[in-house]
mmJSON file of the N, C-alpha and C atoms, coordinates in Angstrom:
{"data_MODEL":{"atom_site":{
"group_PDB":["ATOM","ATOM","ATOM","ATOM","ATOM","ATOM","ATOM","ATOM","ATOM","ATOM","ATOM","ATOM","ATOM","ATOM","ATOM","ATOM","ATOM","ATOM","ATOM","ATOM","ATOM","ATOM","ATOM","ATOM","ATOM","ATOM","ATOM","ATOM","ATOM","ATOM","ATOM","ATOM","ATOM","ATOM","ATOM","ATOM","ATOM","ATOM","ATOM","ATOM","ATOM","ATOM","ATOM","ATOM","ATOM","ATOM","ATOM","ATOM","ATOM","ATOM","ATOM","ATOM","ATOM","ATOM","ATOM","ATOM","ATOM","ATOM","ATOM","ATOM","ATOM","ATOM","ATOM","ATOM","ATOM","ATOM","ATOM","ATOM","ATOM","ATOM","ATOM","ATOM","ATOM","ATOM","ATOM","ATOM","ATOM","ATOM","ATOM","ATOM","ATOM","ATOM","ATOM","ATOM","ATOM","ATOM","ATOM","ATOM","ATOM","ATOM","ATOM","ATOM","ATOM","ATOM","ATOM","ATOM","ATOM","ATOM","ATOM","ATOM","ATOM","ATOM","ATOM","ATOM","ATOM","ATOM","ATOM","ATOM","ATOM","ATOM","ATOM","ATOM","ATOM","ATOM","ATOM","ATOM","ATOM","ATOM","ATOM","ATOM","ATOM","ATOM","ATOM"],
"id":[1,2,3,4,5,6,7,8,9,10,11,12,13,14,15,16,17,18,19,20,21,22,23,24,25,26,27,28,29,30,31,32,33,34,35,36,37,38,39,40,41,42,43,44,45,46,47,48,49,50,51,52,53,54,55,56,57,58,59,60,61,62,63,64,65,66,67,68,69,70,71,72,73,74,75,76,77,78,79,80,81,82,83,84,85,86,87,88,89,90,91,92,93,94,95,96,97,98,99,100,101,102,103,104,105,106,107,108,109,110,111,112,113,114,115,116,117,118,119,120,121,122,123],
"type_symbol":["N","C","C","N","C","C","N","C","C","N","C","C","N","C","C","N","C","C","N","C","C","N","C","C","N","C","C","N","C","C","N","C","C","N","C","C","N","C","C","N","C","C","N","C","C","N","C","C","N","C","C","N","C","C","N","C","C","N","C","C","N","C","C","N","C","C","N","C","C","N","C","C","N","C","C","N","C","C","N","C","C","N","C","C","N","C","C","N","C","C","N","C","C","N","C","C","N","C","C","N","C","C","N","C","C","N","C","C","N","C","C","N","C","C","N","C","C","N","C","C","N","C","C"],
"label_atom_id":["N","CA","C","N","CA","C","N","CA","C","N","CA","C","N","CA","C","N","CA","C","N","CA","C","N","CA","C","N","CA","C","N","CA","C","N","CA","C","N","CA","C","N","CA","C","N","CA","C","N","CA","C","N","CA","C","N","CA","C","N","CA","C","N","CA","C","N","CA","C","N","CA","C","N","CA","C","N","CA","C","N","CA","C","N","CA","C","N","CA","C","N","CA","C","N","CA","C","N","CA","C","N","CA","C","N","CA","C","N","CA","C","N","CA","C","N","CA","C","N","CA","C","N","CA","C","N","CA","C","N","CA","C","N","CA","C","N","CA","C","N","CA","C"],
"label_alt_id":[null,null,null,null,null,null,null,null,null,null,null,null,null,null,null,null,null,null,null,null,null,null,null,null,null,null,null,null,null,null,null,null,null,null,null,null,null,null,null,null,null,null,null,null,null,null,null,null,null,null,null,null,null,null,null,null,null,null,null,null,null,null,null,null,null,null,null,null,null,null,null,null,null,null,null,null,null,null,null,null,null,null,null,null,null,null,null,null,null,null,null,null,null,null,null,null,null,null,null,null,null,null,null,null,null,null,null,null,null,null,null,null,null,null,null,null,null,null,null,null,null,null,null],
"label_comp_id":["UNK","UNK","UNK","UNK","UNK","UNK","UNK","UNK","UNK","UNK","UNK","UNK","UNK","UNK","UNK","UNK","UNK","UNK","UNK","UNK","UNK","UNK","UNK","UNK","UNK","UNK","UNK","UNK","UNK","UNK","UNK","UNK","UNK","UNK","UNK","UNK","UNK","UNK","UNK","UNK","UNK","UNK","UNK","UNK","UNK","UNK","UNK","UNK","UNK","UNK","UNK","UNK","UNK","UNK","UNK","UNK","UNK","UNK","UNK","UNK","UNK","UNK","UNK","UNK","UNK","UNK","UNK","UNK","UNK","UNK","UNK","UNK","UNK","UNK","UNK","UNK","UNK","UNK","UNK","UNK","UNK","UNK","UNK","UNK","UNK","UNK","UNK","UNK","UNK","UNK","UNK","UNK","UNK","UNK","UNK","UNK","UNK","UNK","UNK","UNK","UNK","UNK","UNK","UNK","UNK","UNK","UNK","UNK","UNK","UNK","UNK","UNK","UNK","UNK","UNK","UNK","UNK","UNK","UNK","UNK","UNK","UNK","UNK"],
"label_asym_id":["A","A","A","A","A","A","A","A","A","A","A","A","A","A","A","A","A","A","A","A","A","A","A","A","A","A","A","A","A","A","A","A","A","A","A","A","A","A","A","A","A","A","A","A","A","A","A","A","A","A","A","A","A","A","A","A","A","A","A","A","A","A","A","A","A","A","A","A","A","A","A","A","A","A","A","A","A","A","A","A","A","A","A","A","A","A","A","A","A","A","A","A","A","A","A","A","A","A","A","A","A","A","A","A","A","A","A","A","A","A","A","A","A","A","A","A","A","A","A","A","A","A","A"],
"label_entity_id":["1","1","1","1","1","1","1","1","1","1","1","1","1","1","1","1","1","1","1","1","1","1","1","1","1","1","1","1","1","1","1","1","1","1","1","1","1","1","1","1","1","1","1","1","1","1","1","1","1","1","1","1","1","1","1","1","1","1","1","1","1","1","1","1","1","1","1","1","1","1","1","1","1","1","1","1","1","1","1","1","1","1","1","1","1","1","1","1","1","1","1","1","1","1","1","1","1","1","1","1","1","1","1","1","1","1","1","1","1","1","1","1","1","1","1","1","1","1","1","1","1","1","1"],
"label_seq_id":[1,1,1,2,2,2,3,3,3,4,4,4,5,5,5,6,6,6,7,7,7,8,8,8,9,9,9,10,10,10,11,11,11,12,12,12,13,13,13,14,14,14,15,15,15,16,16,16,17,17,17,18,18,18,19,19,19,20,20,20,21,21,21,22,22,22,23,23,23,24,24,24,25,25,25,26,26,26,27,27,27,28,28,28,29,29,29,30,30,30,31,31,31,32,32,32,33,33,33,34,34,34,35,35,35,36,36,36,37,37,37,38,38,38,39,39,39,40,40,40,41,41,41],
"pdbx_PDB_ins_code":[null,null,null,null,null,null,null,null,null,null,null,null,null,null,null,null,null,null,null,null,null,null,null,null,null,null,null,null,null,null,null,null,null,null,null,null,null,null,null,null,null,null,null,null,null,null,null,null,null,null,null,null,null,null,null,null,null,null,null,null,null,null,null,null,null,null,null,null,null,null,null,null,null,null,null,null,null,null,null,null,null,null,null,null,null,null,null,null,null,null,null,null,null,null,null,null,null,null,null,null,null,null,null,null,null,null,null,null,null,null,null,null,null,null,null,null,null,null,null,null,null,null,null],
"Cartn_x":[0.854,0.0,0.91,0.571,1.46,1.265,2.056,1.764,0.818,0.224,-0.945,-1.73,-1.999,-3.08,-3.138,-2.264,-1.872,-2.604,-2.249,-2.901,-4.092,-4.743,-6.312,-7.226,-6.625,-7.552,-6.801,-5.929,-5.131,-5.188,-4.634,-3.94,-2.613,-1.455,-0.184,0.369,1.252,1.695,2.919,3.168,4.234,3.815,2.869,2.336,0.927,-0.214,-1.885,-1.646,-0.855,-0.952,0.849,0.456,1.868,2.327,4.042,4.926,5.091,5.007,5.008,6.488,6.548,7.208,8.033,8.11,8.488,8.193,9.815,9.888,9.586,8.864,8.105,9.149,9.461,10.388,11.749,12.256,13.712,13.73,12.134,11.942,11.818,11.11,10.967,12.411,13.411,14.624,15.409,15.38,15.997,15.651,14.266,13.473,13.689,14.016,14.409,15.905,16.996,18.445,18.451,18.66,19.071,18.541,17.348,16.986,17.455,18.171,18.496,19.732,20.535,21.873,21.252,20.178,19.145,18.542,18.446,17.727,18.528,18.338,19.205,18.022,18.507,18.219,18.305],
"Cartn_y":[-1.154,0.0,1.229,2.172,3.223,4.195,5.049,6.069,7.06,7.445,8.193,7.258,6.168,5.265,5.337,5.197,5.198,6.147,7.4,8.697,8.547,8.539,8.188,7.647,6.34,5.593,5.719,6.476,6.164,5.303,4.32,3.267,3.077,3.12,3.616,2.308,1.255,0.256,0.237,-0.389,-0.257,0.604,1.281,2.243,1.976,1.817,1.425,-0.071,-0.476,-2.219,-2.87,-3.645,-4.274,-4.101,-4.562,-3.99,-6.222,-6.216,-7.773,-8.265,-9.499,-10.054,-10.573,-11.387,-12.205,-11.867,-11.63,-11.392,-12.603,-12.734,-14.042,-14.529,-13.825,-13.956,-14.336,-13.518,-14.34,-15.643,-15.629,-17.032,-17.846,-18.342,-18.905,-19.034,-18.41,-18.978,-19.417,-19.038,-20.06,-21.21,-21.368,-23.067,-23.714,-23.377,-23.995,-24.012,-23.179,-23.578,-24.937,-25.194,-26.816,-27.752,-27.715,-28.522,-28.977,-27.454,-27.31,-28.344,-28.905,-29.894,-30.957,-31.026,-32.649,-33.091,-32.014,-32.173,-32.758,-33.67,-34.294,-34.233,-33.605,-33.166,-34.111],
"Cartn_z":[0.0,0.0,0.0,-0.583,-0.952,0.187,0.375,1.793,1.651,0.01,-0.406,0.364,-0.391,0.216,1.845,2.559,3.762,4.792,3.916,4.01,4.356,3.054,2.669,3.465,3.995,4.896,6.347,6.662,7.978,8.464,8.216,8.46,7.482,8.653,8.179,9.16,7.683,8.024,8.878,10.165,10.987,12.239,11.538,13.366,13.121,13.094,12.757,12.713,11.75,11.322,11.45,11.993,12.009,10.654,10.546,9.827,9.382,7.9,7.499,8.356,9.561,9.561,9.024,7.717,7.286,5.63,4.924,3.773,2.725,2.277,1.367,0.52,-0.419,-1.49,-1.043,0.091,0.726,1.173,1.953,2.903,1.625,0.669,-0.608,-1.096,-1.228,-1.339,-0.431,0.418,1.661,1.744,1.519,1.736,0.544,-0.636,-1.918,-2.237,-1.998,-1.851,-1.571,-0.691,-0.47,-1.002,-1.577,-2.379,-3.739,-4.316,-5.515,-5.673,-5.137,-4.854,-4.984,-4.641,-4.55,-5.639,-6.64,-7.762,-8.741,-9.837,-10.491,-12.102,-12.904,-14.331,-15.298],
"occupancy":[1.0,1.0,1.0,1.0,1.0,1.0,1.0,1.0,1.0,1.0,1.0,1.0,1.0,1.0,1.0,1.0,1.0,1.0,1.0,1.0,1.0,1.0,1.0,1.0,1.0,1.0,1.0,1.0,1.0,1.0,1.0,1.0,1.0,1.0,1.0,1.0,1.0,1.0,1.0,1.0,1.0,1.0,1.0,1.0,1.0,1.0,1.0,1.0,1.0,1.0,1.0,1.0,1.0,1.0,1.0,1.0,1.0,1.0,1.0,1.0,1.0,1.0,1.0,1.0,1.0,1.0,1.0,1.0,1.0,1.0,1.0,1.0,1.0,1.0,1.0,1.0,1.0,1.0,1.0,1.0,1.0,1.0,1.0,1.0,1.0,1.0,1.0,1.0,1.0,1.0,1.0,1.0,1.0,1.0,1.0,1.0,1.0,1.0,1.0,1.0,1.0,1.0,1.0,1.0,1.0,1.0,1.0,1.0,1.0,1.0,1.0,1.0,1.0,1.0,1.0,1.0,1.0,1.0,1.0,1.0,1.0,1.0,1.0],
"B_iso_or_equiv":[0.0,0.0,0.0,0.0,0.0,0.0,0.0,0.0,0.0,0.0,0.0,0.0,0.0,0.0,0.0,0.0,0.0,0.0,0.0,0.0,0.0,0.0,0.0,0.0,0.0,0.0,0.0,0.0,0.0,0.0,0.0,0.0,0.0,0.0,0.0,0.0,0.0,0.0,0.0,0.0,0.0,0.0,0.0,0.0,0.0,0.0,0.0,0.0,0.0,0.0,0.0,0.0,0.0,0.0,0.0,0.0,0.0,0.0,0.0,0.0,0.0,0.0,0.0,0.0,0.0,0.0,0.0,0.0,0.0,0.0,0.0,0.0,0.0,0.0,0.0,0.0,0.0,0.0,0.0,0.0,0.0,0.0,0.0,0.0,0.0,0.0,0.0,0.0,0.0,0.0,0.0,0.0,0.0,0.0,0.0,0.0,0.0,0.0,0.0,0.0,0.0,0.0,0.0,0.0,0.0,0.0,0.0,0.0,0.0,0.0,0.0,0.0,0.0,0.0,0.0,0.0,0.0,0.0,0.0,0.0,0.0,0.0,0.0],
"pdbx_formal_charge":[null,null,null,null,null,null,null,null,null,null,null,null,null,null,null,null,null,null,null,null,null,null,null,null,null,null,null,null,null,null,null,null,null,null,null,null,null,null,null,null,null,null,null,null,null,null,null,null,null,null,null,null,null,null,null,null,null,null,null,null,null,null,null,null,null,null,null,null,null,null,null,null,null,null,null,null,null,null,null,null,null,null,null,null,null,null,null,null,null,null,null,null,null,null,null,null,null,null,null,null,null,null,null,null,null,null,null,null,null,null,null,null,null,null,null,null,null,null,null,null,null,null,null],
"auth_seq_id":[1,1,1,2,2,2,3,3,3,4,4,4,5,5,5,6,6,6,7,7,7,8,8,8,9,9,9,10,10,10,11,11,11,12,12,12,13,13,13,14,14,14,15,15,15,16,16,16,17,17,17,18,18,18,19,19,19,20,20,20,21,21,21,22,22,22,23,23,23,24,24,24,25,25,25,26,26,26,27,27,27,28,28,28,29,29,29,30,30,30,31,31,31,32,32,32,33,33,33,34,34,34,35,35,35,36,36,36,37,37,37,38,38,38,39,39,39,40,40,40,41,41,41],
"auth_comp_id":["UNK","UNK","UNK","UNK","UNK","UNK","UNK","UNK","UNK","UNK","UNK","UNK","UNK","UNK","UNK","UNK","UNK","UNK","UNK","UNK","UNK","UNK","UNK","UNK","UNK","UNK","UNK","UNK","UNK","UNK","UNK","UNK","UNK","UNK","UNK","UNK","UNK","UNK","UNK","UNK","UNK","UNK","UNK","UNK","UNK","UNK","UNK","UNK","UNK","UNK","UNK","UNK","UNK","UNK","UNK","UNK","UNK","UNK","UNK","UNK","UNK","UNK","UNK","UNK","UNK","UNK","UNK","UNK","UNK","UNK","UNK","UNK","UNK","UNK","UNK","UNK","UNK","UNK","UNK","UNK","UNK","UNK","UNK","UNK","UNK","UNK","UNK","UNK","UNK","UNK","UNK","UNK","UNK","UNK","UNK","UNK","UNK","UNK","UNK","UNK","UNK","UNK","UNK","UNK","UNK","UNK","UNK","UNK","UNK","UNK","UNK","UNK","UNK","UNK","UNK","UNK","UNK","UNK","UNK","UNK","UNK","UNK","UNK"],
"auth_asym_id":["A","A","A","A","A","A","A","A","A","A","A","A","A","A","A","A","A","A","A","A","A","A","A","A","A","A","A","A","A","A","A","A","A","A","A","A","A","A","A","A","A","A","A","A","A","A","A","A","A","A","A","A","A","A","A","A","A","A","A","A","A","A","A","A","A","A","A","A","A","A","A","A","A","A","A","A","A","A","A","A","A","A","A","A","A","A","A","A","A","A","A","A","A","A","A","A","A","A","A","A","A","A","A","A","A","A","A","A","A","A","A","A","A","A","A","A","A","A","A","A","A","A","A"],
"auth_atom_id":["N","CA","C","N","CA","C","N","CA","C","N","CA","C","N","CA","C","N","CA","C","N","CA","C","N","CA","C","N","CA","C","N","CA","C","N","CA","C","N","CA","C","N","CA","C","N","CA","C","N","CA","C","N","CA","C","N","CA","C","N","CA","C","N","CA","C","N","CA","C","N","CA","C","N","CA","C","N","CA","C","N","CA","C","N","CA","C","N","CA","C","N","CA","C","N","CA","C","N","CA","C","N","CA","C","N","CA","C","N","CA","C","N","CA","C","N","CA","C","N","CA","C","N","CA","C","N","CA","C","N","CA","C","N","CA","C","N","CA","C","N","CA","C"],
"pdbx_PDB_model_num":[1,1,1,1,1,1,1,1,1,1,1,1,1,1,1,1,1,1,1,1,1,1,1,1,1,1,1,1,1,1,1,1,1,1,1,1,1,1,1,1,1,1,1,1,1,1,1,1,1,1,1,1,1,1,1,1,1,1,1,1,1,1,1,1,1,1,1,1,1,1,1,1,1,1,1,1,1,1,1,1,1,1,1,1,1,1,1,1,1,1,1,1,1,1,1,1,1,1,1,1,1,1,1,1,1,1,1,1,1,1,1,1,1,1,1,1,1,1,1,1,1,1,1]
}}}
């Protein structure tokens, strides 16, 4: 959500709504690295 948006509806992420824990896209490569050695083509 953009900080206009933020604006708009006040609700401002990190102070109104928690701030996302957990980065999706990093965690998704962390949990697939090791696998990648396991895989055989």
């Amino acid at each position: 959500m953009s900080s206009d948006e933020q604006d708009r509806y006040g609700c401002h992420i990190g102070i109104d709504y928690p701030s996302p824990t957990v980065d999706h896209r990093q965690a998704r490569q962390e949990y697939l690295e090791p696998g990648k050695s396991q895989v055989t083509r």
